[in-house]
C-alpha positions in Angstrom: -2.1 17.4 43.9 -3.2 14.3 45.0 -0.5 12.3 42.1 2.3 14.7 43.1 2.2 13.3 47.0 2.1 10.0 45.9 5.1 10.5 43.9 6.6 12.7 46.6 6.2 9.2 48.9 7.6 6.9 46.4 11.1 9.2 46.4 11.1 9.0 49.9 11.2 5.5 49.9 14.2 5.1 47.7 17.3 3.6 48.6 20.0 6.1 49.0 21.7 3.8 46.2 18.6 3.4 44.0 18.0 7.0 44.3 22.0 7.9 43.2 21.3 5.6 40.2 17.9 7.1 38.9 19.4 10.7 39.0 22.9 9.8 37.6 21.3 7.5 34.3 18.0 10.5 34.7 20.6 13.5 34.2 22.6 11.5 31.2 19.1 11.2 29.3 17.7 15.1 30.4 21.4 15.8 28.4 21.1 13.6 25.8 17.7 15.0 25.2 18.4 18.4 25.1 21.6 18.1 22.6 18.7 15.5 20.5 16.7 18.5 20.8 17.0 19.9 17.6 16.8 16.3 15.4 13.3 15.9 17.3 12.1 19.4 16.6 13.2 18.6 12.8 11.0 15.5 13.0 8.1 17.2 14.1 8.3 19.6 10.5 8.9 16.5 8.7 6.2 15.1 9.5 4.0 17.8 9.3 5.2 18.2 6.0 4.3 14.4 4.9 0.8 14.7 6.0 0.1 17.4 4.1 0.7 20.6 6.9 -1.3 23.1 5.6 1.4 26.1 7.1 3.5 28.0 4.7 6.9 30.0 5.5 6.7 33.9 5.4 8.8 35.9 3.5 12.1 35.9 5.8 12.5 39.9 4.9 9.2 40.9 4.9 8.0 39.7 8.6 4.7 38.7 8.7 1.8 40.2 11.4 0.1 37.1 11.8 1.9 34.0 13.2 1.3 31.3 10.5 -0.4 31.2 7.2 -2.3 29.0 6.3 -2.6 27.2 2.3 -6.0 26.7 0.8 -4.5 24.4 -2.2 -1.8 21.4 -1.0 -0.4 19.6 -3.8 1.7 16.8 -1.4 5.0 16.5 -3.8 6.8 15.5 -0.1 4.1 12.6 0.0 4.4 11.5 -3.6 7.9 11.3 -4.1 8.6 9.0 -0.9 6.2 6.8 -2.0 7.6 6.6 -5.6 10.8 5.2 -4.1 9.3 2.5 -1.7 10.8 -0.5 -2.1 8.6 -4.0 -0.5 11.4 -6.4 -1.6 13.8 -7.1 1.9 17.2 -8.6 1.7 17.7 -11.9 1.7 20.7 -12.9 3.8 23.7 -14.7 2.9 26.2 -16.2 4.8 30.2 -16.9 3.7 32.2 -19.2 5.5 35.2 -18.1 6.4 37.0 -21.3 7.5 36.3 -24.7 5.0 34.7 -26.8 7.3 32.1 -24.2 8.3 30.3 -24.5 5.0 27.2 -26.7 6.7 27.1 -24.2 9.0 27.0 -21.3 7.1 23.9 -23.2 5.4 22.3 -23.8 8.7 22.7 -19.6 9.7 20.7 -19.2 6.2 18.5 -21.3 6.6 17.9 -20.0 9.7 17.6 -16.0 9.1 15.1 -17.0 6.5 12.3 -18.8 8.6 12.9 -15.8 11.1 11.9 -13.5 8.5 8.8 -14.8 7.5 8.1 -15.9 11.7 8.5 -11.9 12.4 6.7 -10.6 9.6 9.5 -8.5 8.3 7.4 -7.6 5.3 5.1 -5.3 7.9 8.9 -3.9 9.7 10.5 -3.6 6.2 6.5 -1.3 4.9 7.0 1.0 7.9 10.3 1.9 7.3 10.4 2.6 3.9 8.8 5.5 4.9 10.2 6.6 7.8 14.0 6.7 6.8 13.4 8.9 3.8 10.8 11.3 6.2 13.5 11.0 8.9 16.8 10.4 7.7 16.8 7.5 9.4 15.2 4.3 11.6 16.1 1.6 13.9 15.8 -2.1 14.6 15.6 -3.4 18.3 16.5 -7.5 18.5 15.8 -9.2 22.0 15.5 -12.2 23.5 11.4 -12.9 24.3 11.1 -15.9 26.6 7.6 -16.0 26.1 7.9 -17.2 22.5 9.1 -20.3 21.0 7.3 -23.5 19.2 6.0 -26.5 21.7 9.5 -27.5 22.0 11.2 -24.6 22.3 11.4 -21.6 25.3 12.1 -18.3 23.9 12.3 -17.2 20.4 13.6 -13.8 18.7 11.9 -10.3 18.8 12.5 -7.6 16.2 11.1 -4.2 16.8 10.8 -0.7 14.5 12.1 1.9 16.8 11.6 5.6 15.7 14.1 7.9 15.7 12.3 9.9 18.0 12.4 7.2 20.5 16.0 6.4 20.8 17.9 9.1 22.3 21.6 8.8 21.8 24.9 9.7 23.5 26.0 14.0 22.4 28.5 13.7 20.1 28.9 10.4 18.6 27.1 9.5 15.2 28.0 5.6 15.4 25.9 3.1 17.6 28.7 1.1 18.1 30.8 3.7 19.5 28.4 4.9 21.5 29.0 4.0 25.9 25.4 4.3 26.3 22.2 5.0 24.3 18.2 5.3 25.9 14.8 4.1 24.3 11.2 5.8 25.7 8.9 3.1 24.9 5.6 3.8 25.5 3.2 0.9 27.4 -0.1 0.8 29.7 0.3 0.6 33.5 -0.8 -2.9 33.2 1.3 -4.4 31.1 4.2 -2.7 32.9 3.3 -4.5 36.1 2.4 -8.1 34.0 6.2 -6.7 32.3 8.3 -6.0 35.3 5.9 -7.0 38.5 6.0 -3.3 40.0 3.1 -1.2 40.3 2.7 2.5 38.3 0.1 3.6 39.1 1.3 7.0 41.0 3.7 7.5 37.5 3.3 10.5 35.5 3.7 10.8 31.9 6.6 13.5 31.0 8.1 12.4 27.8 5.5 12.6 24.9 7.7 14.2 22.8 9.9 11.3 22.8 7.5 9.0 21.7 6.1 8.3 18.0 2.7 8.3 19.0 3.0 11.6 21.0 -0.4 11.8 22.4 -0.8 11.2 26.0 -3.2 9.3 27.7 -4.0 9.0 31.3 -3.1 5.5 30.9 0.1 5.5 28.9 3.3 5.9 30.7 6.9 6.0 29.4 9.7 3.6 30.0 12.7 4.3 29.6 15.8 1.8 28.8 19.6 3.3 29.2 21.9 0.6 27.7 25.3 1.7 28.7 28.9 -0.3 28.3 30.6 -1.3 31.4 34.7 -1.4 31.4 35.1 -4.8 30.3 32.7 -4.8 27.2 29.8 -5.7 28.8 26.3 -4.3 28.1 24.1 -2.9 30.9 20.7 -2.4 31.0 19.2 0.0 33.7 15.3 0.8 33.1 12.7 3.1 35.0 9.6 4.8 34.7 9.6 8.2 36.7 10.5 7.5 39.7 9.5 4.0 40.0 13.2 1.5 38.9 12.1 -1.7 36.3 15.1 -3.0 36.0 18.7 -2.8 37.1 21.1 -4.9 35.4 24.6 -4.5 35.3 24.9 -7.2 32.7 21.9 -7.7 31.1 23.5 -10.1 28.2 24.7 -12.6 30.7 22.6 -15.6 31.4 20.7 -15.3 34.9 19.1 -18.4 36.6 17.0 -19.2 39.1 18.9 -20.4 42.2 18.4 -22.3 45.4 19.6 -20.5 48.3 20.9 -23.6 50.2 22.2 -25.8 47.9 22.6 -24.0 44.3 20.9 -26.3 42.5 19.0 -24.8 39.3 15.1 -24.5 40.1 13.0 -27.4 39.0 10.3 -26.8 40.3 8.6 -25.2 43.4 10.7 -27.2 45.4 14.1 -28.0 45.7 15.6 -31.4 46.0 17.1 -30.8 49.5 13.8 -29.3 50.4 14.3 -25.3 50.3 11.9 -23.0 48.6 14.1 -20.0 48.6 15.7 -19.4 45.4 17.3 -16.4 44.2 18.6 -15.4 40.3 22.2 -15.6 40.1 24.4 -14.9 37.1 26.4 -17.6 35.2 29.3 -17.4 32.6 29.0 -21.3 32.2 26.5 -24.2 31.3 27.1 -27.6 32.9 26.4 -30.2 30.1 24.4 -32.8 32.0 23.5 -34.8 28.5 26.3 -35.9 25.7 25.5 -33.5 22.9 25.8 -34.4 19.1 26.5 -32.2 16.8 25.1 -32.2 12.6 28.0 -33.7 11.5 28.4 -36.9 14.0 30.7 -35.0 16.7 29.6 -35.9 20.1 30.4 -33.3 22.9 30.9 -35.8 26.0 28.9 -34.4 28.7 31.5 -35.4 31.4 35.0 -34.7 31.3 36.9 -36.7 33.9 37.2 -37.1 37.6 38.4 -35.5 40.7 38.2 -36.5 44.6 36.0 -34.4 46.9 35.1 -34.3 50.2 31.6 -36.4 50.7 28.5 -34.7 51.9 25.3 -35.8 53.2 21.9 -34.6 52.4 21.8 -31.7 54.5 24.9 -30.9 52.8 27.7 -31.5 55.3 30.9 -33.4 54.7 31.0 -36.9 56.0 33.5 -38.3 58.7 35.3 -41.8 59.2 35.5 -43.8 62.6 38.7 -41.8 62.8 37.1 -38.3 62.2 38.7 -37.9 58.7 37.1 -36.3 56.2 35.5 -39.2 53.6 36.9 -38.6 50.1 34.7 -39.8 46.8 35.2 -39.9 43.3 33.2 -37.6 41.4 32.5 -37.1 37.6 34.0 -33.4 36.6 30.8 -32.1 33.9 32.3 -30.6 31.1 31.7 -26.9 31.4 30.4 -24.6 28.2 31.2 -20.5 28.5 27.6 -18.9 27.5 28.0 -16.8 24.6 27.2 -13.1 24.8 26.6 -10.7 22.2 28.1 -7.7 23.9 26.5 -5.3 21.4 24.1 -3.0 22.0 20.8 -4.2 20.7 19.8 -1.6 18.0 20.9 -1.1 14.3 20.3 1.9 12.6 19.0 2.3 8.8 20.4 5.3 7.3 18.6 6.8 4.0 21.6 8.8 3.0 24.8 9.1 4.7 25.8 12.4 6.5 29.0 13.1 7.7 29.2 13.7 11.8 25.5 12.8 12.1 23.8 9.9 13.4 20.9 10.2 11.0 21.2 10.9 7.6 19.7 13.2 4.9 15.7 13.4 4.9 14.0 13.4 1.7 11.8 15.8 3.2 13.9 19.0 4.4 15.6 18.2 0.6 12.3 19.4 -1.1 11.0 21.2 1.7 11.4 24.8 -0.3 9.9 23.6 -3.4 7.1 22.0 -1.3 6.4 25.2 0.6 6.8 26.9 -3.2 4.2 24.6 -4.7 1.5 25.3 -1.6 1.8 29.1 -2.3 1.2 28.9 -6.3 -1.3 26.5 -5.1 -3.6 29.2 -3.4 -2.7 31.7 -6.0 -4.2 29.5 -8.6 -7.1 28.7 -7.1 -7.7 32.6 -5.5 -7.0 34.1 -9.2 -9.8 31.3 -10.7 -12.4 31.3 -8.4 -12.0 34.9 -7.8 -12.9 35.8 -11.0 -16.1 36.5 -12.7 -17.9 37.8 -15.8 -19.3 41.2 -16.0 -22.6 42.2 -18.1 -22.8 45.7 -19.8 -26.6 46.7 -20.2 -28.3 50.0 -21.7 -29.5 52.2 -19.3 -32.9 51.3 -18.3 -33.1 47.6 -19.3 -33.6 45.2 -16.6 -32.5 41.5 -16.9 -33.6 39.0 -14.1 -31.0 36.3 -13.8 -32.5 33.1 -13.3 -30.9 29.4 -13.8 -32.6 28.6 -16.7 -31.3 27.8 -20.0 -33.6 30.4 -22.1 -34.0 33.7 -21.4 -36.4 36.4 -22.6 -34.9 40.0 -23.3 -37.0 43.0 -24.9 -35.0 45.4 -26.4 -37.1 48.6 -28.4 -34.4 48.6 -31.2 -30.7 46.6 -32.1 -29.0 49.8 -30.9 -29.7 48.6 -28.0 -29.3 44.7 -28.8 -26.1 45.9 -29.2 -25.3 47.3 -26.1 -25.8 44.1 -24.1 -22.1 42.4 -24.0 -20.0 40.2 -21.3 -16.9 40.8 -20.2 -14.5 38.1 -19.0 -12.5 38.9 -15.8 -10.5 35.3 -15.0 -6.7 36.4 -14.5 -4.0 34.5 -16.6 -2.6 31.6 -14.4 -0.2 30.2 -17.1 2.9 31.5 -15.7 1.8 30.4 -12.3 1.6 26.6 -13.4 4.8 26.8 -15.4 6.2 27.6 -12.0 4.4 25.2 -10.1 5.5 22.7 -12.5 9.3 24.2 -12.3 9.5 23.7 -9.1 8.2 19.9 -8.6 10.7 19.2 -11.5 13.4 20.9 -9.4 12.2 18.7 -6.5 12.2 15.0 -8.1 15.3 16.3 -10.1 17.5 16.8 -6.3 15.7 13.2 -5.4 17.1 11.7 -8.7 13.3 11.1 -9.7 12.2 10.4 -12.9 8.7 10.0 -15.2 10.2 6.8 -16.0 10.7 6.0 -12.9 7.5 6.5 -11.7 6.1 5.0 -14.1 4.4 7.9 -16.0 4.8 8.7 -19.7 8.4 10.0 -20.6 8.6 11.5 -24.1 12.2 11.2 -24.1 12.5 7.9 -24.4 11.1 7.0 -27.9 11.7 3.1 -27.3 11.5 0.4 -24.7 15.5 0.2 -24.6 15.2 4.2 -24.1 12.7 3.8 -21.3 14.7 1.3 -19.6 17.9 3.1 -19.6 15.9 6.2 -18.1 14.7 4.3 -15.4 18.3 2.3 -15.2 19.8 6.0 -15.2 17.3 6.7 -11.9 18.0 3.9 -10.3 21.6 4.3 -9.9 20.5 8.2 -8.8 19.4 5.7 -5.5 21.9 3.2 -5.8 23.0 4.9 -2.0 19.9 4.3 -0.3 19.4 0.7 -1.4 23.7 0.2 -0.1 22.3 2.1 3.5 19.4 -0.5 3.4 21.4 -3.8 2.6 23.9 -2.8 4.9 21.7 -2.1 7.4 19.7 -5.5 6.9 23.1 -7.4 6.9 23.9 -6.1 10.3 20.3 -6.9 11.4 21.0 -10.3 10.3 24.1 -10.3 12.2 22.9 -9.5 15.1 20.1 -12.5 15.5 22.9 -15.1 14.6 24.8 -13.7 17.5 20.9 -14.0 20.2 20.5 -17.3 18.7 23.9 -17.9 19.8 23.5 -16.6 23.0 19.7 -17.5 23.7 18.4 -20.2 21.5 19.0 -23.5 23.9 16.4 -26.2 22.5 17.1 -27.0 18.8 14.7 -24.5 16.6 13.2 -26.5 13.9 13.3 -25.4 10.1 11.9 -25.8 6.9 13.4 -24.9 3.5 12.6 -25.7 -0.3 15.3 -27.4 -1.4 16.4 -27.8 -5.5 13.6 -29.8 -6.5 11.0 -27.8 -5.2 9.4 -29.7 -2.2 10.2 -29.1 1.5 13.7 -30.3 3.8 13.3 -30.1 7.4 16.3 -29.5 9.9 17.2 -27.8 13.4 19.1 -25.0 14.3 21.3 -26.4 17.0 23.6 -23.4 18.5 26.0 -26.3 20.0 26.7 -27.1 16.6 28.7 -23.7 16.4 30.7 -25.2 19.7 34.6 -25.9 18.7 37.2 -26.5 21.2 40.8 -25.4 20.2 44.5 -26.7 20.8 44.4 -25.9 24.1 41.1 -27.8 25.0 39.0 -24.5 25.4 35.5 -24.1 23.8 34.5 -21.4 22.2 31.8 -20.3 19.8 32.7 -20.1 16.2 31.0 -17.2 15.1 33.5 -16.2 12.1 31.0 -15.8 9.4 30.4 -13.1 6.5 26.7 -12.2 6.6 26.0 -9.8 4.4 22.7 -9.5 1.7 22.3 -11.2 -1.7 22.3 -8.7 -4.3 19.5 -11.1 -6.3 17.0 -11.1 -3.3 14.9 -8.3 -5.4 14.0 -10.6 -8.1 14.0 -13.8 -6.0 11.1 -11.7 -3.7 9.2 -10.8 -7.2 8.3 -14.2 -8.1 6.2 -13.0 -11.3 9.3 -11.8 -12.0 11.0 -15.2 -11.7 8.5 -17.1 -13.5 9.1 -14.4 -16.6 12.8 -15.2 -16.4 12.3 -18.5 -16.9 9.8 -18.6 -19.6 13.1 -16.4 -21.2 15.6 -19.6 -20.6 12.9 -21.8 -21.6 12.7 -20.3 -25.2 16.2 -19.8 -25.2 17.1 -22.9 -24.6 18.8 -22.7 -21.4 16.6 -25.6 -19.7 17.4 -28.1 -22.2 16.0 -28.8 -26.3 12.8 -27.4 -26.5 10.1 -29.9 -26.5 11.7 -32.6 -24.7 10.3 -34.4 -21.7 13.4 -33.7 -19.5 13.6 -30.1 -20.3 10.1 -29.5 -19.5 10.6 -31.2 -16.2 13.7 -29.2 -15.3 11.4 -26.1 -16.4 8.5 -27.3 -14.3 10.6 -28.1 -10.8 11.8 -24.5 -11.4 8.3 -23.3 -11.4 7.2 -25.2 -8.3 9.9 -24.3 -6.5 8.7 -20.6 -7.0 5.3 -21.6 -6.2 4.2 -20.8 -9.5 0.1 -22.1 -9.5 -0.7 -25.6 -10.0 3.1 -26.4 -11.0 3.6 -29.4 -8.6 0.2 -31.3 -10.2 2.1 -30.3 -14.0 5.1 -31.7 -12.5 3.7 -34.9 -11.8 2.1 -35.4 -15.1 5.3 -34.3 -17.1 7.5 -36.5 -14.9 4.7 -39.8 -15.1 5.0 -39.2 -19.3 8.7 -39.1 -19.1 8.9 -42.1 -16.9 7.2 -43.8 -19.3 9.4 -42.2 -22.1 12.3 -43.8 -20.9 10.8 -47.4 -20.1 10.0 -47.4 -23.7 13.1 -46.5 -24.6 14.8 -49.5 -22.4 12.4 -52.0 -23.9 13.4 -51.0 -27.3 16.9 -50.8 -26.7 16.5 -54.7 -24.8 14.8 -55.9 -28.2 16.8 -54.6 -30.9 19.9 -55.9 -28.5 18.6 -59.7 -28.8 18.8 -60.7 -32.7 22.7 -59.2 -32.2 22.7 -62.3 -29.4 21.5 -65.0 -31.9 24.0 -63.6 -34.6 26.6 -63.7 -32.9 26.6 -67.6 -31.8 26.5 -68.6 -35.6 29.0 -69.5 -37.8 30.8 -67.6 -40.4 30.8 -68.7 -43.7 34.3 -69.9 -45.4 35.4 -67.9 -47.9 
């Protein structure tokens, strides 16, 4: 009673605006919701029938008295076969240049992507939804801007996030992101860290939408935020966020770049204190930067930080314009600063990972509702099984008056007067015949890897069809392409991921982010990711941001992720003679920088020693060159005989 007049209070404090924008974006997600409804119910089987749900489905003609039923055997085929198709490798991105001259910087975006990769841990993203999009259908990425991160050197850094499909509620009716004009995430977090967050106090919040959330237990101290991205007419993204009925945020362009104000003068904040004196400063939005430094670009471009000259009227300190003897405004020359247009991404900031495509859907098939039947078939042989074995017994047929005391020893004693009645002593088997129970237990897990395109050689397990190596590999070859679909939904999904933090570092990235890279001969090259070096200014003297690149995925990254893999390929071009002659100094150290390069163990100390031997190799070879070269010398200064 007590939380319900507190909230009653903070209603009543609203703004009659603030109020109008909580129930208009509040009714678009109760909507939403309710046409999501039936995908989140779906969920909710589906991962039920991951874990292992113990319920079984009644016969649909034959209704049931009792409610559910319950398996006393669970054999998880849903389980196993997702986790025979997880895949650790991730995508490796790769950027084409459109335009000649942006080959550098098509470099510079891989480079780039790569160090992010291993900075975010995309290993731990890429582990968590390799099972949720074949459970679910589908999962999605988040990428924001976190000013909190960032090297020494460097304010702000990227932030990727794995967002359930139960968390991100979508617009009715549209199965594209892109096409979507708005879209909500319920993101669960503590009172605390919404107030550290977003500086307003929670405390009176309740929590309402647990079945929105992955995690959907509730706690008393878990509350859930809700973001409503939503286009505006000209392109722009908005961002309007609240918990309850408490408003977070409320921006109507939440891509644009916002700073820090003074309220007299408008200079940018530096510091507590302005330099005309104020300490009022206010967050305006900006659609350009003001270079107050000349900036060079990687390939010796400089990017003058003033642009010309114009007359203005002079001002004083306190910021009023300065009069002559006459009382005419003073006029002074002035350097114009060349002004840069901030880039924007104007995207919304999710992409989606499909596991097969479905037409008119937003997510896509589940590998769970596909072998839901022949799970639910499999739990119900199951308990038949096990009810027909340990439900029967043995049975002993004694002569009447003959007493035997059953006891757990090995050896028993039995007095019989004659063999007539020796003979009347028997056991009588009672287990029920379970063969044609397993056959179809067995039928139907085949049925179930068969609709997945799941093979023995695929997973790995002995396949008496294939009689040879080259048979077993064309097996699993033969799977493979079975799930050629879902590794296309994962690349593409990746390349668009990739996308997508080119276009925030565009945007967001202002100090130089440093890099590091193995370059061809296996030790490290340093560089910077400078998004002025994207900057171009066309005919008409206009900058703009080049941002015309292909990014897509490299269809090697799998074997380039598997370096055992790598190392076995080369020992193959090794004896095959692709490094060079075998045995020779220089092949062995082309083989070797190969090696370290892979960071194959202890290849940079074998490096050393191979490359030291064929130093000296070749100063031997110079010195005997030099010597047999000097007797030709001395010949050649001698006369020739006369014939």
């Amino acid at each position: 009673m007590k939380l319900r007049k507190v909230q009653h209070f903070m209603k009543k404090i609203l703004k009659p605006e603030e109020a109008a924008k909580i129930d208009k974006a509040r009714r678009q997600y109760e909507t939403a919701k309710s046409a999501y409804s039936g995908e989140l119910s779906k969920m909710t089987e589906n991962e039920a029938l991951y874990n292992g749900s113990r319920e079984v489905k009644g016969n649909p003609n034959k209704p049931s008295k009792s409610a559910k039923k319950l398996s006393i055997n669970v054999r998880n085929i849903a389980y196993e076969l997702i986790e025979s198709q997880t895949d650790s490798s991730i995508p490796m991105p790769k950027v084409t240049p459109i335009h000649e001259e942006d080959a550098k910087r098509a470099k510079i975006i891989e480079d780039m992507l790569q160090n992010e990769i291993r900075l975010l841990h995309f290993n731990v993203l890429n582990d968590k939804q390799e099972r949720t999009v074949p459970i679910q259908g589908g999962s999605f990425f988040q990428v924001e801007w976190d000013n909190k991160k960032g090297f020494h050197c460097n304010i702000g850094g990227l932030s990727v996030s794995d967002r359930h499909p139960r968390t991100v509620i979508p617009q009715p009716g549209i199965s594209e992101v892109e096409d979507m004009d708005y879209i909500f995430v319920v993101i669960p977090m503590t009172r605390d860290a919404v107030k550290r967050r977003y500086g307003v106090d929670v405390k009176g919040a309740s929590e309402t939408e647990s079945e929105t959330r992955e995690n959907t237990e509730t706690t008393e101290d878990v509350v859930s935020v809700i973001k409503q991205y939503y286009k505006n007419e000209d392109g722009t993204i908005g961002l309007f966020t609240w918990c309850d009925d408490f408003i977070l945020e409320d921006m109507k362009d939440y891509q644009a770049r916002r700073l820090e104000v003074c309220k007299k003068c408008g200079r940018v904040k530096n510091g507590d204190v302005c330099e005309c004196g104020s300490k009022s400063f206010e967050t305006k939005t900006d659609d350009y930067e003001e270079l107050t430094e000349d900036i060079k670009q990687y390939d010796g471009n400089v990017i003058p930080s003033v642009s010309g000259t114009e007359m203005q009227f002079a001002l004083d300190e306190e910021g009023n314009g300065i009069l002559d003897d006459n009382g005419t405004p003073v006029m002074e020359e002035v350097s114009v600063r060349t002004k840069i247009p901030y880039y924007k991404p104007n995207c919304f900031p999710f992409v989606l990972r499909r596991n097969v495509s479905r037409s008119g859907k937003l997510l896509g098939f589940s590998d769970v509702q596909v072998v839901a039947d022949q799970q639910d078939a499999v739990k119900k042989l199951g308990s038949k099984i096990q009810e027909k074995i340990l439900g029967g017994g043995s049975l002993i047929t004694l002569p009447r008056g003959l007493n035997i005391t059953l006891t757990d020893e090995e050896y028993r004693i039995v007095r019989v007067n004659n063999p007539a009645e020796l003979s009347q002593i028997q056991t009588l088997n009672l287990q029920a015949d379970v063969s044609g129970d397993l056959r179809l237990l067995e039928q139907n897990y085949d049925w179930a890897r068969s609709s997945l395109g799941i093979t023995d050689s695929f997973q790995g397990k002995y396949d008496s069809s294939a009689r040879s190596g080259t048979a077993k590999q064309y097996a699993i070859n033969q799977a493979a392409g079975r799930l050629e679909s879902k590794r296309v939904m994962k690349n593409t999904a990746f390349a668009k991921l990739y996308e997508m933090m080119f276009k925030f570092m565009l945007a967001y990235a202002d100090q130089p982010v440093p890099l590091s890279n193995k370059n061809t001969k296996g030790t490290f090259s340093f560089s910077h990711f400078n998004r002025y070096d994207f900057l171009k200014q066309d005919a008409a003297g206009e900058w703009y941001w080049d941002d015309e690149f292909i990014i897509e995925t490299d269809p090697t990254s799998t074997i380039m992720m598997n370096r055992e893999a790598m190392w076995q390929q080369a020992d193959y071009k090794l004896q095959s003679g692709a490094f060079g002659q075998q045995g020779d100094l220089q092949t062995l150290l082309l083989y070797w920088e190969f090696m370290e390069k892979n960071d194959y163990p202890n290849a940079a100390e074998i490096k050393r020693s191979v490359e030291s031997r064929y130093q000296e190799q070749q100063q031997q070879m110079i010195m005997q060159q030099q010597m047999m070269a000097q007797p030709q010398e001395g010949g050649g200064n001698s006369e020739m005989p006369v014939m």
